[in-house]
C-alpha positions in Angstrom: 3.9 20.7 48.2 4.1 18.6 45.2 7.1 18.4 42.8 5.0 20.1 40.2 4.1 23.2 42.8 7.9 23.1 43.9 8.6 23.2 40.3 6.5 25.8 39.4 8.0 28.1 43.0 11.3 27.6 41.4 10.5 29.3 38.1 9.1 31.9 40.2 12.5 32.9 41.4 13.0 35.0 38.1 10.5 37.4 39.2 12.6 38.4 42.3 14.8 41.4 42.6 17.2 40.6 45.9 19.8 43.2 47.6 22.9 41.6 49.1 24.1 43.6 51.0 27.4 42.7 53.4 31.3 42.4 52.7 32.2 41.7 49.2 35.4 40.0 48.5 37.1 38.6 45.3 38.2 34.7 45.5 41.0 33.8 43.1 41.9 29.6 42.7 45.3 28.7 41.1 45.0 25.5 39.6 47.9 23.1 39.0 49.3 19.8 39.8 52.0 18.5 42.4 54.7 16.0 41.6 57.3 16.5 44.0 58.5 18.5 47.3 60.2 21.5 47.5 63.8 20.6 48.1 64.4 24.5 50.3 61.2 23.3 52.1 59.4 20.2 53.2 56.7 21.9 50.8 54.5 21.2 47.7 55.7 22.7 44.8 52.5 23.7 42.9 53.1 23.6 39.1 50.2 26.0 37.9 48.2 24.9 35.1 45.5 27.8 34.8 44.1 30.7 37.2 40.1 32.0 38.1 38.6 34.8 39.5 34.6 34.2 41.4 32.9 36.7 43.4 33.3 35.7 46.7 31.5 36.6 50.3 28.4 38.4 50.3 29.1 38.8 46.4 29.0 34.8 46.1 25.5 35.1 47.4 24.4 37.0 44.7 26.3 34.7 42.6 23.5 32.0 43.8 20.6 34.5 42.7 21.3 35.1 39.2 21.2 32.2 37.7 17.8 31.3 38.4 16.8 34.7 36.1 16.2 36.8 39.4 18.0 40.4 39.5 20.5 40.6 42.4 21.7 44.0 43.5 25.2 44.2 45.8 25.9 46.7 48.3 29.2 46.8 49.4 32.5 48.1 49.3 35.5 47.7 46.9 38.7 49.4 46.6 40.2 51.9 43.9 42.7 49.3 43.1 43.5 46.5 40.3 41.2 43.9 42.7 38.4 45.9 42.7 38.6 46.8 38.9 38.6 42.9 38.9 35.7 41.8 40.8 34.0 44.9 39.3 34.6 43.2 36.0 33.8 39.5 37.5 30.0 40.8 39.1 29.0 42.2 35.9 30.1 38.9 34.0 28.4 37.2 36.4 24.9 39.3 35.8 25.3 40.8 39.7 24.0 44.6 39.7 27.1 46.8 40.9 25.6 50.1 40.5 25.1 50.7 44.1 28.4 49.6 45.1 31.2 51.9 46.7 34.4 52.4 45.7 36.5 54.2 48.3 40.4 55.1 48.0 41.3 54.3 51.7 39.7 50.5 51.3 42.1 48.1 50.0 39.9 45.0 48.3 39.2 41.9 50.0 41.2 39.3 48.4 41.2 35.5 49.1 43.7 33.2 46.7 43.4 29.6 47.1 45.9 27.1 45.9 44.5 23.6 44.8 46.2 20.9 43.2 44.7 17.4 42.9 41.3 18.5 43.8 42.7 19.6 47.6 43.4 23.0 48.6 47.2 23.3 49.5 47.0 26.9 51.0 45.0 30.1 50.9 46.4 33.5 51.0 44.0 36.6 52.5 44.6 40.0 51.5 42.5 42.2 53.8 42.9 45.1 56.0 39.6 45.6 58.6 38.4 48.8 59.0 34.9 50.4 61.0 32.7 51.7 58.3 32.6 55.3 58.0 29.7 57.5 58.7 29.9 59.1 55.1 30.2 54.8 53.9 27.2 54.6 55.8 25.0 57.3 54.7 25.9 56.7 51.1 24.6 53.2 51.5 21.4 53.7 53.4 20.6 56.2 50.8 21.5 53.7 48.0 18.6 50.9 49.6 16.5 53.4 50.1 16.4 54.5 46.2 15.6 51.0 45.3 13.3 49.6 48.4 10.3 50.2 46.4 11.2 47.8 43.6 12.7 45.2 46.2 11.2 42.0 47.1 14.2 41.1 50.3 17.3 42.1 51.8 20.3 39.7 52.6 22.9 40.9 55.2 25.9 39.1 54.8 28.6 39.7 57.3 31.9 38.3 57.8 32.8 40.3 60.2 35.5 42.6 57.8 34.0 46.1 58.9 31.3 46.6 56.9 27.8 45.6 59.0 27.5 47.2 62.7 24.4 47.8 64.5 23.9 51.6 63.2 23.9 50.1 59.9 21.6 47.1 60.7 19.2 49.1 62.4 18.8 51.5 60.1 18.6 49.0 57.1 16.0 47.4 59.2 13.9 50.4 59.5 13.9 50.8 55.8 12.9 47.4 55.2 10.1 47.8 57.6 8.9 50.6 56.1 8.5 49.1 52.5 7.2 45.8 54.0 10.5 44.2 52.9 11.8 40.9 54.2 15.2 40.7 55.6 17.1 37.6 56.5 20.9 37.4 57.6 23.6 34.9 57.7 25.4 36.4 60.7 29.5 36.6 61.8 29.6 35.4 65.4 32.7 37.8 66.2 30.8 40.4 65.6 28.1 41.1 68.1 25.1 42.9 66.4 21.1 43.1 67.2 19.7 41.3 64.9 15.6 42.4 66.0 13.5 43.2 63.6 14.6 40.7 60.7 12.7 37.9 60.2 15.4 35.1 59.6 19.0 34.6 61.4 21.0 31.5 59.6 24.0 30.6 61.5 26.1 27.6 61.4 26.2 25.0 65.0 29.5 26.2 65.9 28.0 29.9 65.7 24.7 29.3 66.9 26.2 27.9 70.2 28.7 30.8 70.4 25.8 33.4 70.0 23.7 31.6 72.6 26.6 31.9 75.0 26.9 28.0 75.5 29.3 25.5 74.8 28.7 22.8 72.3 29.7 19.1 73.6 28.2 16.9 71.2 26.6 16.9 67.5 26.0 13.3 67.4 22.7 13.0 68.6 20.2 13.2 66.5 18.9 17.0 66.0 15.5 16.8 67.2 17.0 14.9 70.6 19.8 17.3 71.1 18.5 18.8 74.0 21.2 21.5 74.6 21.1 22.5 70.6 16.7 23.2 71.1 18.1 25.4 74.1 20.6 27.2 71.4 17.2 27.1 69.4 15.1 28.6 71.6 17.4 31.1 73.5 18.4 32.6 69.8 14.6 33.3 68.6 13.6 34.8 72.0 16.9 36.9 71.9 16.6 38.5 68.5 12.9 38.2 68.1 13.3 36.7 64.8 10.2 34.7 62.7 12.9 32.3 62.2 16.4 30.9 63.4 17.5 28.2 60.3 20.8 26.2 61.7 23.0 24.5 59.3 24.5 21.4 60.6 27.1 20.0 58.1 26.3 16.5 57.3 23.3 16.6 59.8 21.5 18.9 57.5 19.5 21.9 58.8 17.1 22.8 62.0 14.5 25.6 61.4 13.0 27.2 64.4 9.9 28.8 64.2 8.3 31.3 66.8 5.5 30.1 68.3 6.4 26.3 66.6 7.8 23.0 67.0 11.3 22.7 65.5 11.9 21.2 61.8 14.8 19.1 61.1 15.6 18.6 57.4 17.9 15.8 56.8 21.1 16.6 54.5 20.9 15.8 50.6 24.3 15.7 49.7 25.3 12.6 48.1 29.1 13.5 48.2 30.6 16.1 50.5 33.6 17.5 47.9 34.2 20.8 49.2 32.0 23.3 51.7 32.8 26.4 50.8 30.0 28.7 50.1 27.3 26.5 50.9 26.3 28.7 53.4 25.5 31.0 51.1 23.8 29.1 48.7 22.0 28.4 51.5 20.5 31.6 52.7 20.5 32.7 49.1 17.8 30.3 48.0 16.0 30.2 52.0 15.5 34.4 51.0 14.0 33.4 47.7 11.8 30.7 48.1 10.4 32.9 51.2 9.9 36.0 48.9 8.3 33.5 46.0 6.0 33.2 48.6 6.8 29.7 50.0 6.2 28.8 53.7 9.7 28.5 55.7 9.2 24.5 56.1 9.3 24.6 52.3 12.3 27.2 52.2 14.5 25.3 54.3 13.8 22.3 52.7 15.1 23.7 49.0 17.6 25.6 50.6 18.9 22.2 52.3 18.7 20.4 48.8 20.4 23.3 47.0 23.3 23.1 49.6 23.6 19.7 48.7 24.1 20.1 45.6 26.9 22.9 46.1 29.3 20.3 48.2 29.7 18.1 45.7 31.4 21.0 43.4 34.9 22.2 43.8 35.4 25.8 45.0 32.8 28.5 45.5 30.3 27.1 43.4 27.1 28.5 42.4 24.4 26.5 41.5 22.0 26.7 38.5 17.9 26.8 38.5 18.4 23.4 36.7 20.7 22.1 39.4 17.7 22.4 42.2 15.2 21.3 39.6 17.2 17.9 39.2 17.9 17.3 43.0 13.7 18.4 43.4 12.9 15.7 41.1 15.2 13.1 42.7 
């Protein structure tokens, strides 16, 4: 495709209405600076200088929908406590439908606080508590996606592994999305082991890739398309989850697409400057899941999603990254 036609997909994203559905979390950075060591510790003594608040997990891949004018609906759940209020207030800010999210009194929100000074991250702090998804959490979400199916153009599961996606769930989202010719692409936890058949891409990183493929990972430095135990990883993931397509991230090696009944596709990285990774994965399958329901070809996908990925690393924190964003890096 030309830059005009790649262009012109891009602009196309605002038509899109997206569900993200997976475990939702609320990210929170102190800022400050550090001039000396704590004399009751061989610490950092942080001297704060301001506090933020992002949506963070499967909500920081909506974060990467709305800003190129597409509407992004999150499924998940928060709970009935001052975090929740929080990140409630933090999605709408941030344009991300919350009307189908949960709110139950047992869940405690999922709450990561990150301490940077200097532009490095001195320490993060989780606040989480795992627990199975209930039957009632489940019906109430199946019958939330199925109210909206009709008016959606693709599905994200995004699973860190906190409780939230099992197979009952998957295979019952799955059958929906079936049903209403709906696309559904996931950017899976390795810890927890689901069946992904049926959707039509997997993105995991190397490290999880190998892991799902049940083999061990002794290299990275050959080039992608000469790696031959990482085409095995390849190969063994599309025939195990019958999957269109099984997109790879690679770090500073880029990306590897695999394609049923195809040759692989290696797309090289863009980033000029790697400043921080974190959420790049899910810029990643955020803009992979439009630029496939805008109607672009999954060479084409991967490609933008690679460039848009590149563009997140050089940014500090979760970053999201605008419609203008990818239309600079497309024209460079």
């Amino acid at each position: 495709m030309s830059n005009k036609d790649i262009e012109s997909l891009i602009e196309s994203f605002s038509k899109l209405r997206i569900v993200v559905i997976g475990d939702v979390m609320l990210d929170r950075f102190i800022w400050g600076n550090v001039t000396r060591i704590s004399p009751e510790a061989p610490v950092p003594v942080v001297e704060v200088s301001r506090e933020s608040v992002y949506p963070g997990g499967a909500a920081n891949v909506a974060r990467n929908i709305t800003p190129f004018g597409a509407k992004a609906e999150l499924i998940g759940l928060i709970g009935a406590d001052s975090e929740g209020e929080v990140l409630a207030d933090t999605l709408e800010k941030n344009h991300i439908g919350i009307d189908h999210m949960l709110v139950e009194k047992s869940f405690s929100t999922i709450t990561k606080t990150r301490v940077v000074a200097q532009h490095q991250q001195v320490v993060r702090i989780d606040r989480e508590k795992k627990q199975a998804l209930s039957d009632s959490a489940r019906s109430l979400i199946l019958n939330q996606l199925r109210a909206v199916i009709s008016e959606v153009d693709g599905i994200i599961i995004e699973d860190y592994g906190k409780g939230l996606i099992d197979d009952a769930l998957v295979r019952e989202v799955v059958e929906i999305a079936t049903a209403g010719d709906v696309l559904v692409t996931v950017d899976p936890n390795p810890k927890n082991c689901i069946d992904w058949k049926g959707v039509c891409t997997v993105k995991p990183n190397r490290s999880e890739a190998f892991h799902e493929a049940g083999m061990q990972d002794f290299g990275g430095h050959l080039p992608p398309l000469e790696d031959v135990d990482l085409l095995k990883v390849g190969s063994v993931l599309l025939k195990r989850w019958h999957s269109q397509y099984v997109l790879i991230t690679l770090g500073e090696q880029g990306m590897i697409l695999f394609c049923d009944g195809g040759a692989p596709y290696h797309i090289p990285t863009r980033a000029r400057e790697v400043f921080d990774v974190s959420g790049a994965g899910d810029t990643a399958i955020a803009v992979f899941t439009m630029a496939l329901c805008a109607g672009a070809n999954a060479l084409t996908a991967a490609d933008l999603s690679n460039r848009a990925s590149g563009v997140v690393v050089g940014k500090l924190g979760t970053a999201e990254i605008t419609k203008d964003d990818l239309l600079k890096a497309v024209a460079e």
